[in-house]
LOKESE-847936 format. One record per residue: residue number from 1; residue in three letters; x, y, z of N, C-alpha, C in turn. Coordinates in steps of 0.2 Angstrom, whole numbers. Example, Ala and Ser with C-alpha at 12.3 -4.5 7.8 and 13.67 -1.06 7.14 Angstrom:
LOKESE-847936
[drennu 1 ala [66 -28 39] [62 -22 39] [66 -16 39]]
[drennu 2 ser [64 -11 35] [68 -5 36] [64 0 39]]
//
This chain:
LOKESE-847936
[drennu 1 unk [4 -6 0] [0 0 0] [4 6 0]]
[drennu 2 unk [11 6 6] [14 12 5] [15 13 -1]]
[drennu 3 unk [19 10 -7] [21 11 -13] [15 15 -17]]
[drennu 4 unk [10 13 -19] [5 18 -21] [4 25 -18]]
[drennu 5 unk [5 27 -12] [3 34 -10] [5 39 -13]]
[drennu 6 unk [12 40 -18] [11 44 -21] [8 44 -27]]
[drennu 7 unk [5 38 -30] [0 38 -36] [-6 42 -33]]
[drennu 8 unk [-8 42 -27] [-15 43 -22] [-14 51 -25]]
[drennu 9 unk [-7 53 -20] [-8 59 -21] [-8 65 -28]]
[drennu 10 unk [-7 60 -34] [-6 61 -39] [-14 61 -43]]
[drennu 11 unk [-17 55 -43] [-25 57 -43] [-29 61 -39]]
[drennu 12 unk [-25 62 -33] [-29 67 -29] [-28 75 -33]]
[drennu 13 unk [-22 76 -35] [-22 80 -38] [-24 82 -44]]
[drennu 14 unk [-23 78 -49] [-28 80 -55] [-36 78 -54]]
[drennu 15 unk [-40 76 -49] [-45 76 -46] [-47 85 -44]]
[drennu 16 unk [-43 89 -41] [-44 94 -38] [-42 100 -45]]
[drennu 17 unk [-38 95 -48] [-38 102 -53] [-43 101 -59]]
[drennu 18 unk [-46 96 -59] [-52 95 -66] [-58 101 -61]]
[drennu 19 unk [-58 99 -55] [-65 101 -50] [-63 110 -50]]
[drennu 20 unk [-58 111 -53] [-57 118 -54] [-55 122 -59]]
[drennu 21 unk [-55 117 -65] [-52 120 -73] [-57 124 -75]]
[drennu 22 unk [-64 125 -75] [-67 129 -77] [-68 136 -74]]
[drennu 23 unk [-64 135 -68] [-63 142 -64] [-56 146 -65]]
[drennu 24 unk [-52 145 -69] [-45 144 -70] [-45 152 -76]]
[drennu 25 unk [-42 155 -75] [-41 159 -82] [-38 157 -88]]
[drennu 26 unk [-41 159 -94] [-37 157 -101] [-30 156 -102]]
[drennu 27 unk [-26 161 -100] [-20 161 -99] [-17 164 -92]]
[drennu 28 unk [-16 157 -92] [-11 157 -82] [-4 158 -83]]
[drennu 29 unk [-2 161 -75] [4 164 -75] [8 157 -73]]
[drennu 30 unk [12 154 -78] [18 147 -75] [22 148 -72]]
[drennu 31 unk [26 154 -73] [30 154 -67] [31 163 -65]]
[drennu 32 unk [37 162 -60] [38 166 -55] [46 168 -54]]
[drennu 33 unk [46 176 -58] [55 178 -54] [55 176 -44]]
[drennu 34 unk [63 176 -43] [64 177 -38] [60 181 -33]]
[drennu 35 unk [58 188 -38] [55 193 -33] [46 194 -33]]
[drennu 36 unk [45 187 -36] [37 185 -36] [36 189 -41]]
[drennu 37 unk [37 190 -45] [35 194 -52] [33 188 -57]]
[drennu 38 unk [29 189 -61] [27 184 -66] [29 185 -71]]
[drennu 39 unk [33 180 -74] [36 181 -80] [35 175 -85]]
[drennu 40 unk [32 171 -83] [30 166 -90] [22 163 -88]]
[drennu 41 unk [19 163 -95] [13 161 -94] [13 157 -101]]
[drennu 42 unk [5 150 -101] [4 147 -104] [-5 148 -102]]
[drennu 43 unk [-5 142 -108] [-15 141 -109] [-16 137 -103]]
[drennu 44 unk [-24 138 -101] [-26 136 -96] [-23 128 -96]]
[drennu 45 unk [-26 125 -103] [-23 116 -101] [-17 116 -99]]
[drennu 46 unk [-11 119 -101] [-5 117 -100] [-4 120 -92]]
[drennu 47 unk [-6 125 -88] [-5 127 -82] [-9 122 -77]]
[drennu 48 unk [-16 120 -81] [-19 114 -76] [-16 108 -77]]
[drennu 49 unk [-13 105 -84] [-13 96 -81] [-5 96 -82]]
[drennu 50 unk [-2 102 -85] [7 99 -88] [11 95 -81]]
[drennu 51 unk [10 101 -75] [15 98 -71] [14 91 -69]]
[drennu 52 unk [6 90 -66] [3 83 -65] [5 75 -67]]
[drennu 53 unk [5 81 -76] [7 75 -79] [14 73 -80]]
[drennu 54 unk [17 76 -79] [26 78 -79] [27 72 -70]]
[drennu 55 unk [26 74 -66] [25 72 -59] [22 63 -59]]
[drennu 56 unk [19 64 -61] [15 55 -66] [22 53 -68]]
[drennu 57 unk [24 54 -72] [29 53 -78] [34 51 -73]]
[drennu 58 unk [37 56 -67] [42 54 -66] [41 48 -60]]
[drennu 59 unk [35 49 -56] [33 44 -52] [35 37 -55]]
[drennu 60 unk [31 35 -64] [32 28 -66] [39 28 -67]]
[drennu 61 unk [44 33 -68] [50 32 -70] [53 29 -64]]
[drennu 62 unk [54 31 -57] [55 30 -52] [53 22 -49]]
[drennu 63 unk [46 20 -51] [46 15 -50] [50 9 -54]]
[drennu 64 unk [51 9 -61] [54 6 -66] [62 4 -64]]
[drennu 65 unk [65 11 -62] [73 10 -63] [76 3 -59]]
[drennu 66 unk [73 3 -52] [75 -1 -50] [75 -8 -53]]
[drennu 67 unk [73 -9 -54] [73 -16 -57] [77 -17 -63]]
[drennu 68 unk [79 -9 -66] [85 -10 -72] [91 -10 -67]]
[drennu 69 unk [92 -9 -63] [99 -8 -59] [103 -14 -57]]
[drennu 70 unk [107 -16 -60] [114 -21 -58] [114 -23 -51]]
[drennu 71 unk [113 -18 -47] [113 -18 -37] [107 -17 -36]]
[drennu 72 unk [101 -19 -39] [95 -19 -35] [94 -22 -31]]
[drennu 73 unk [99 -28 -28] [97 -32 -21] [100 -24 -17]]
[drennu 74 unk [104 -19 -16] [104 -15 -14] [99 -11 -12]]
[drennu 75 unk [95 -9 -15] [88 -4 -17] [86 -9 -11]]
[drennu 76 unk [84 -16 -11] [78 -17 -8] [82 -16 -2]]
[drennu 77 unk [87 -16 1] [89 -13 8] [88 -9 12]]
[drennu 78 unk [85 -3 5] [83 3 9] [75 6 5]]
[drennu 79 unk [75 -2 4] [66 1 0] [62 6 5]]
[drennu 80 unk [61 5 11] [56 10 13] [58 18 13]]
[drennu 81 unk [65 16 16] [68 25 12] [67 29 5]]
[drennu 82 unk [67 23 -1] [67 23 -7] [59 25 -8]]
[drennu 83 unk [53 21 -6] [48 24 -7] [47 30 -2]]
[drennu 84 unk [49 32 4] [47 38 8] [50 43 2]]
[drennu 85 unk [57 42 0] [60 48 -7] [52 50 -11]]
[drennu 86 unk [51 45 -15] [47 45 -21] [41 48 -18]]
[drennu 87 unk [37 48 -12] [31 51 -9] [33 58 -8]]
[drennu 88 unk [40 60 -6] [41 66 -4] [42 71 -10]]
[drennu 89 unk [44 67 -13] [45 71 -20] [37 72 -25]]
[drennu 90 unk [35 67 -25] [29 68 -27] [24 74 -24]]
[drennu 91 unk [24 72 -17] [20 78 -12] [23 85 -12]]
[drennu 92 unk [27 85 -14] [32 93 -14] [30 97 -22]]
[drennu 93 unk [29 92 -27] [28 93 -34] [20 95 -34]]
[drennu 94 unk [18 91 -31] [10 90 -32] [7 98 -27]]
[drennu 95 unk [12 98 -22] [9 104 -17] [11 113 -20]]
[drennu 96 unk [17 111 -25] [19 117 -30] [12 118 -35]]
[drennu 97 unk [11 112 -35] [5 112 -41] [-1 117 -40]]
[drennu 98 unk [-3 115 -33] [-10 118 -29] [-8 123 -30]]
[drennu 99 unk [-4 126 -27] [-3 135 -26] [-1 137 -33]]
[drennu 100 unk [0 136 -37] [-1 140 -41] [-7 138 -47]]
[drennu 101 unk [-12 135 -46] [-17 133 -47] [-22 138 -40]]
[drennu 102 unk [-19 140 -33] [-21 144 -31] [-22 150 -31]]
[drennu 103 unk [-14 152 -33] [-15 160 -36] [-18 161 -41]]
[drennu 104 unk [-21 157 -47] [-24 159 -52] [-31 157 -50]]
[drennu 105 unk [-31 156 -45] [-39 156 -43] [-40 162 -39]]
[drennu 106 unk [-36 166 -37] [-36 171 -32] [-34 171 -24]]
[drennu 107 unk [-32 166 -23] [-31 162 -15] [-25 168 -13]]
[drennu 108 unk [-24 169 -9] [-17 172 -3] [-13 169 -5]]
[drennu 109 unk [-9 168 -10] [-4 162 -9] [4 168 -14]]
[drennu 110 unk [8 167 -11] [15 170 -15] [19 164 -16]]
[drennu 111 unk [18 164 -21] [23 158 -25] [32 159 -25]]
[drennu 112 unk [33 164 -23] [39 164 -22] [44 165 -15]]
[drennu 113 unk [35 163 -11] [38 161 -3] [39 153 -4]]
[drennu 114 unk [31 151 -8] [30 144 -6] [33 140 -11]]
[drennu 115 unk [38 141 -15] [43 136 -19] [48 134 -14]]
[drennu 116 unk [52 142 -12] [60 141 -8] [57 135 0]]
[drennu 117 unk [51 137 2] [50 132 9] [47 126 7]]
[drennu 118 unk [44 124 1] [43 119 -2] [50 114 -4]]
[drennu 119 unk [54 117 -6] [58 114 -11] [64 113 -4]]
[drennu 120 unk [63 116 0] [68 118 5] [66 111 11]]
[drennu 121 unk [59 111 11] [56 104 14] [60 99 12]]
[drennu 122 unk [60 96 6] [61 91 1] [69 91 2]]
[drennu 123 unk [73 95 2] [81 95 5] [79 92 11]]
[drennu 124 unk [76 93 15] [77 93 22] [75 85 23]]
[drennu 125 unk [69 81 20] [68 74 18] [74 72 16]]
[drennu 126 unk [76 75 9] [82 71 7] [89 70 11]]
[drennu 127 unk [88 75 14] [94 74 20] [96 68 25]]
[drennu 128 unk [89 69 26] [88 63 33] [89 57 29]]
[drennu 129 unk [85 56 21] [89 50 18] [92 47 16]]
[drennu 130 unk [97 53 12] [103 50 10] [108 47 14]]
[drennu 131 unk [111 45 20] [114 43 24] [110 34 25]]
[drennu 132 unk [103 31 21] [102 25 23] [103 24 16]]
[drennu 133 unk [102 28 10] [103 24 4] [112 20 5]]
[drennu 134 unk [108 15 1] [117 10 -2] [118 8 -10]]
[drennu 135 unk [125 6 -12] [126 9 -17] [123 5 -25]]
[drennu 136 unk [120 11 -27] [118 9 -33] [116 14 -38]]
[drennu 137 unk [115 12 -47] [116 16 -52] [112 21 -53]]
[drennu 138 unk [109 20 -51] [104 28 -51] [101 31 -47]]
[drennu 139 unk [102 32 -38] [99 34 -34] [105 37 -29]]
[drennu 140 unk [104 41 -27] [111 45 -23] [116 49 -28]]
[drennu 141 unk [120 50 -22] [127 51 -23] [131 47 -29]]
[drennu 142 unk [130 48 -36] [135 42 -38] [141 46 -43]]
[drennu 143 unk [148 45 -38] [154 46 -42] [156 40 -42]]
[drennu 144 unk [161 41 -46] [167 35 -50] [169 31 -43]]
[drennu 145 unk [170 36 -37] [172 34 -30] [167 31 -26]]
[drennu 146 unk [163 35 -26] [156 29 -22] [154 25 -25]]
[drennu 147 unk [155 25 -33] [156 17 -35] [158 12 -33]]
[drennu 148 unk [163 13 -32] [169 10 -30] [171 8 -26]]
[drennu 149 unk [168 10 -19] [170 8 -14] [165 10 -9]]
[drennu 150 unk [164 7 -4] [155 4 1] [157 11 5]]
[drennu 151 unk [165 13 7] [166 17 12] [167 25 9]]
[drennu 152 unk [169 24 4] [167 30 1] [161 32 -2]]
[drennu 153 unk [155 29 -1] [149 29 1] [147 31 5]]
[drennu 154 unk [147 29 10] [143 27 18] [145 35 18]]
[drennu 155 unk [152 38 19] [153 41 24] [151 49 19]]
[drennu 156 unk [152 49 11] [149 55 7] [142 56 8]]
[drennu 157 unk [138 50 9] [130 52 8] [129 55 17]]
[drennu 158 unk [133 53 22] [131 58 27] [133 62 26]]
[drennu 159 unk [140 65 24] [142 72 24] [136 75 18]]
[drennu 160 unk [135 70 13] [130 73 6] [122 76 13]]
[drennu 161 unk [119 71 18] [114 71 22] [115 78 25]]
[drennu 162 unk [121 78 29] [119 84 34] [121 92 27]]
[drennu 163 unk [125 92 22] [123 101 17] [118 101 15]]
[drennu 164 unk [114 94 11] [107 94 10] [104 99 16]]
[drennu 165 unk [103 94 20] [98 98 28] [101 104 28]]
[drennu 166 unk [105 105 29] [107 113 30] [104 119 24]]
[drennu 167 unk [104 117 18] [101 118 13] [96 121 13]]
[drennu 168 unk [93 115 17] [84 114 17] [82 121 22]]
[drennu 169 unk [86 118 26] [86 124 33] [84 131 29]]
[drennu 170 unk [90 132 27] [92 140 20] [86 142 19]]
[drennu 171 unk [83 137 13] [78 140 11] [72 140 12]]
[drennu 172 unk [73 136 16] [66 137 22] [63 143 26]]
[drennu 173 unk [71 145 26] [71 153 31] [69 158 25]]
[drennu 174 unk [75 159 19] [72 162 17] [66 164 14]]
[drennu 175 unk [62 158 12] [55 158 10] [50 161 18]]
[drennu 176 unk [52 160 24] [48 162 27] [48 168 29]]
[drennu 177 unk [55 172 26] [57 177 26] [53 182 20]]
[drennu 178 unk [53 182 17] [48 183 11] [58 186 7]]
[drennu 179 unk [61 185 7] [69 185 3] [67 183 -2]]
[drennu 180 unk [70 186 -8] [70 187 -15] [79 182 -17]]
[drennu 181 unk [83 181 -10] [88 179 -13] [88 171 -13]]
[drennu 182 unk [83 169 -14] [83 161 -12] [85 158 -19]]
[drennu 183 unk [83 158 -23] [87 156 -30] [97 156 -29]]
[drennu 184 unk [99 163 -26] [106 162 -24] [108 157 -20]]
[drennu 185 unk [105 155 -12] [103 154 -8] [104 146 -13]]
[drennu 186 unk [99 144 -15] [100 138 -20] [106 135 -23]]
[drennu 187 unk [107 140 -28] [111 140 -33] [120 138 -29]]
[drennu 188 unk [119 143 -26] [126 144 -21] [127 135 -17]]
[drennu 189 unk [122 135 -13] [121 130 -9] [121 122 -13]]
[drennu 190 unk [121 122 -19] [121 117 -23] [129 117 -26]]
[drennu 191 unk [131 123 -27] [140 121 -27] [141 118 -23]]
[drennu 192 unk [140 122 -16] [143 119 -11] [142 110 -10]]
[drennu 193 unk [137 109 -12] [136 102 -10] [138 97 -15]]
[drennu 194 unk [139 99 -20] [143 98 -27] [150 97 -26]]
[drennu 195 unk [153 100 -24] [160 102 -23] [164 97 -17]]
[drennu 196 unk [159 99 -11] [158 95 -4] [161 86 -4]]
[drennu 197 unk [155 84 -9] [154 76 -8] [157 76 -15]]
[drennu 198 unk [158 77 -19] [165 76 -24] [172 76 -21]]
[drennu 199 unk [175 80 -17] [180 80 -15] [178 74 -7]]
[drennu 200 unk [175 74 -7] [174 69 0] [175 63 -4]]
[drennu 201 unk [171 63 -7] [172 55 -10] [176 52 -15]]
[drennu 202 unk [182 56 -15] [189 57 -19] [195 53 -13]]
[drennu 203 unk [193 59 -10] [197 57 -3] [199 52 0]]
[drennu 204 unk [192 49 2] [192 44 7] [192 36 3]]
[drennu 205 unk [192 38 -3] [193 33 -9] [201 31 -10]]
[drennu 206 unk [203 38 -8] [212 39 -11] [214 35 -5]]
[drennu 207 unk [211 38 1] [215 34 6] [212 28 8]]
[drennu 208 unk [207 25 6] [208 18 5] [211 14 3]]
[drennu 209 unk [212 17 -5] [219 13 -8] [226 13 -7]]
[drennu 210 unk [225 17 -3] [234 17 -1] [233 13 6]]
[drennu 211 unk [229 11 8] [229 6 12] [233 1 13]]
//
């Protein structure tokens, strides 16, 4: 059952946006500058069903891969993490959806508060799970070195766990700060964690092998 919840929340969604497409204007605002300025629009269908369906899309893909992966007896190690992933991702995608499905119905809603603490949530999820994932071809952390080795794994996806979280933290603030710099805030913080768990997992790789 748990594995389907993000389907649930996926039908729930396009449930609540069919119950409102007729309330929707012709042409909706899709997205949003940093400084909540609207700067791209499309036609009503594409503003009501693209993301849902995009969100859908990545859902069955997420289900599929594992079973293409070399180390899927790995996956199933940490399958409840691997689906809690997939629910959080979908519920974070689907809940970007409402709010701006919100604003073009006229609700209270700043979309460029509720992206950065949304999306800042979702760090904050993936933080906590990156440190149970283990190793395999398309989920986590994958360099040449966490390929490579169990312990240059383990120890990059915590370090990868705790910048994510801090991350999330960031932009959590900043969205609740009503800050225009969270895009940098992102952008910025995304080097870091790029840079971070590459060089970690370089390292602890090199001195392995000189063991």
């Amino acid at each position: 059952m748990r594995k389907w919840l993000p389907l649930i929340v996926i039908v729930g969604t396009l449930v609540f946006t069919a119950a409102v497409f007729d309330r929707l204007p012709e042409r909706m605002v899709t997205h949003w500058n940093a400084a909540g300025e609207p700067d791209g629009y499309g036609s009503r269908f594409m503003g009501a069903f693209l993301l849902p369906l995009v969100v859908l899309g990545m859902w069955g893909l997420m289900l599929v891969l594992p079973k293409l992966d070399p180390r899927q007896a790995n996956i199933e190690k940490f399958r409840g993490s691997y689906e809690a992933l997939m629910l959080a991702v979908v519920a974070v995608m689907c809940a970007l959806h409402v709010s701006i499905l919100g604003t073009a119905l006229g609700w209270p809603i700043e979309v460029h508060r509720a992206a950065p603490i949304l999306i800042g949530a979702l760090f904050i999820v993936l933080g906590n799970l990156l440190p149970r994932f283990r190793s395999n071809f398309f989920f986590g952390i994958r360099t040449p070195w966490t390929l490579s080795s169990e312990t240059a794994w383990l120890r990059t996806h915590r370090l990868g766990g705790w910048v994510m979280g801090g991350l999330g933290l960031a932009l959590v603030l900043t969205g609740v700060l009503g800050r225009s710099e969270w895009i940098r805030v992102l952008v910025g913080g995304t080097v870091v964690l790029v840079v971070s768990v590459m060089a970690n997992s370089y390292f602890v790789w090199r001195s392995e092998q000189r063991r």
